[in-house]
N, C-alpha and C positions, 0 to 999 in steps of 0.2 A: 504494500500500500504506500502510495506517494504520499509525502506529511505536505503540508499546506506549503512552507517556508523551499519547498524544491520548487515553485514557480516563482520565487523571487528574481524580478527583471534587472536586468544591469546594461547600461548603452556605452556602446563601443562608438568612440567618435574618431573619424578618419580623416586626418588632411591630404590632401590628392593637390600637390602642382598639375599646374595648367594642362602642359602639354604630356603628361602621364596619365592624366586620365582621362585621356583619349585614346590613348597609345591602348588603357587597361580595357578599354570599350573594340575597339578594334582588335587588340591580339586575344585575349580572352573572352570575350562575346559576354563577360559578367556587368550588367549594368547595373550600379547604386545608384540611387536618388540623393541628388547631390546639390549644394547650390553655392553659387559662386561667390566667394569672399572676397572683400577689398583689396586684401594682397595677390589677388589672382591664382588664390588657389579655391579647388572646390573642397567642400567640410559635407560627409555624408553618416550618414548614423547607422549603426545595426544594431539590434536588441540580444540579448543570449537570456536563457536564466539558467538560475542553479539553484541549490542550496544553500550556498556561502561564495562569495567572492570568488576564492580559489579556482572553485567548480567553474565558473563563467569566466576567468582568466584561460580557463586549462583551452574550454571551448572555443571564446576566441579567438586564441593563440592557432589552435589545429586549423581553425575554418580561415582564419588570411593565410597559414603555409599553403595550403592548399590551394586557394584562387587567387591571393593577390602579391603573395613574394616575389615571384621573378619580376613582375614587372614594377612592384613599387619599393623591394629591398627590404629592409629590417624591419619589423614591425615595428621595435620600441621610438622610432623614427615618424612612423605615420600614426600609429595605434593611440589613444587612450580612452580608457575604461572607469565610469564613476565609482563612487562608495555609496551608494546611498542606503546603507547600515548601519558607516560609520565602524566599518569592522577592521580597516587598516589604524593600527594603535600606536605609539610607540611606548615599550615598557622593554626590559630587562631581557627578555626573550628572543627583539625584535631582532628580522633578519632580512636582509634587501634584498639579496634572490628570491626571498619566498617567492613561489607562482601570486599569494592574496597582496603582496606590497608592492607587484609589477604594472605597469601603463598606466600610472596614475596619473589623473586628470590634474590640471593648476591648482584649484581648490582643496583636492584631496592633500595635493604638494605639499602647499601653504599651512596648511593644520598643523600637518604630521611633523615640519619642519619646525613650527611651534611648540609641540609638542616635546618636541626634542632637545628644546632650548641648546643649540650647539653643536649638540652630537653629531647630528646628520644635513649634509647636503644633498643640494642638485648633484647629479650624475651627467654630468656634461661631456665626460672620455665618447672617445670614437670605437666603436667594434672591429675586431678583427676574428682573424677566425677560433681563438682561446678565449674569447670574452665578449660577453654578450654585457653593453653597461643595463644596468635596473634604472631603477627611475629617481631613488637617492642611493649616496653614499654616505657609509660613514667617517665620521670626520675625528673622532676622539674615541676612547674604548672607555666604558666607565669603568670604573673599579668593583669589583663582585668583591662582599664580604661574607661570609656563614653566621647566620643569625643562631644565636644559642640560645634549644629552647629545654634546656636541663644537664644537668651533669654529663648524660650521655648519648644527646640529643642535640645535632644541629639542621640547620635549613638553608639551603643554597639559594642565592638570588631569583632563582629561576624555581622552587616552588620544595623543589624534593628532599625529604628527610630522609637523616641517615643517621646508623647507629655509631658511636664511637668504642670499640671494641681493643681492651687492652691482650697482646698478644707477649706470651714468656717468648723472646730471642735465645736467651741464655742461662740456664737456672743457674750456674754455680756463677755465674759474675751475676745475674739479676737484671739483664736486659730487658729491654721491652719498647713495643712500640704501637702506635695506635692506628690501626686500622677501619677507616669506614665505611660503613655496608652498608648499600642503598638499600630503603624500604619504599616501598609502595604505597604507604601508608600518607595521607594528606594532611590527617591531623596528629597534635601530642598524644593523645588519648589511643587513638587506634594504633600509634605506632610504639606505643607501650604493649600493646598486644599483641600486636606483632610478631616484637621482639620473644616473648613468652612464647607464642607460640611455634616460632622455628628453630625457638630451641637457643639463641642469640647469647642470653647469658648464663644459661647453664652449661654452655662452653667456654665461655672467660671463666669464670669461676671454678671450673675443671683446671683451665691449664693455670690462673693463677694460686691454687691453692698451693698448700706445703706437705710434698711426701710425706714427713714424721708424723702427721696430723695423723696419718691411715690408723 
């Protein structure tokens, strides 16, 4: 069953120089509806839906290799693609190749560049054949710290808890070193449980106790 949010529309706006898109009318026999800009270029629209962004990026992206590359070259060049979800974000995660943060339209730019306070620019480099440019770059790396949320609990910038797990190196000098194991777990709560139940610290506590003890 199709859930309602998979007819979500997104337009794909196309700028066509002059004499290309006539060139695209005569070699490929594909006609847009198109109207002519003051710069003498023609701006034509196509609809996609999807689910989410991505989805109608992905679509896009297939449906101009297919009919309008050869003759009008790189997409990221003629192509862009609205937000109107508002689902291109910028947080800790963010990533400029993604397929949902490529062909972005001015307004979408402008946000996310806001958004970013710094971080992130215009993507203005030229393509070759190792690198296709996205629609921003980044311009600074932030700094990621692990938020500590208990003795032996922390959280990466990006969401994921993990165990911190003391391991014996050495028993007769008493080495050791700490090891972290990602859980699955999204909250403190559950990933206390977790840890109980795969067993997490009844394996520290095996390798740190003391032979004599037996």
């Amino acid at each position: 069953m199709m859930k309602f949010n998979d007819f979500q529309k997104y337009e794909a706006k196309l700028t066509i120089p002059y004499d290309e898109y006539f060139q695209l009318i005569y070699e490929t026999k594909h006609l847009l509806e198109a109207r002519l800009s003051p710069g003498r270029s023609f701006v034509a629209s196509k609809f996609f839906y999807g689910c989410n962004r991505r989805k109608a990026v992905q679509k896009a992206s297939s449906w101009y290799s297919k009919n309008l590359k050869r003759v009008l070259g790189p997409a990221h060049v003629r192509m862009t693609i609205d937000d109107p979800m508002n689902e291109v974000v910028y947080d800790d995660e963010f990533v400029c190749t993604d397929l949902r943060n490529r062909y972005l339209d001015e307004a979408t730019t402008e946000r996310l560049l806001k958004e970013a306070n710094g971080d992130l620019g215009k993507d203005d480099s030229l393509a070759d054949e190792h690198h296709t440019p996205a629609s921003v770059k980044r311009l600074r790396r932030r700094r990621r710290g692990d938020v500590l949320l208990g003795d032996q609990f922390v959280q990466s910038a990006g969401g994921t808890i993990y165990y911190k797990m003391t391991e014996v190196l050495s028993e007769s000098k008493g080495k050791t070193r700490i090891r972290k194991i990602k859980l699955s777990s999204k909250s403190l709560e559950k990933a206390e449980k977790e840890v109980v139940r795969r067993g997490l610290n009844a394996f520290e506590k095996y390798q740190s106790a003391n032979p004599n003890d037996a």
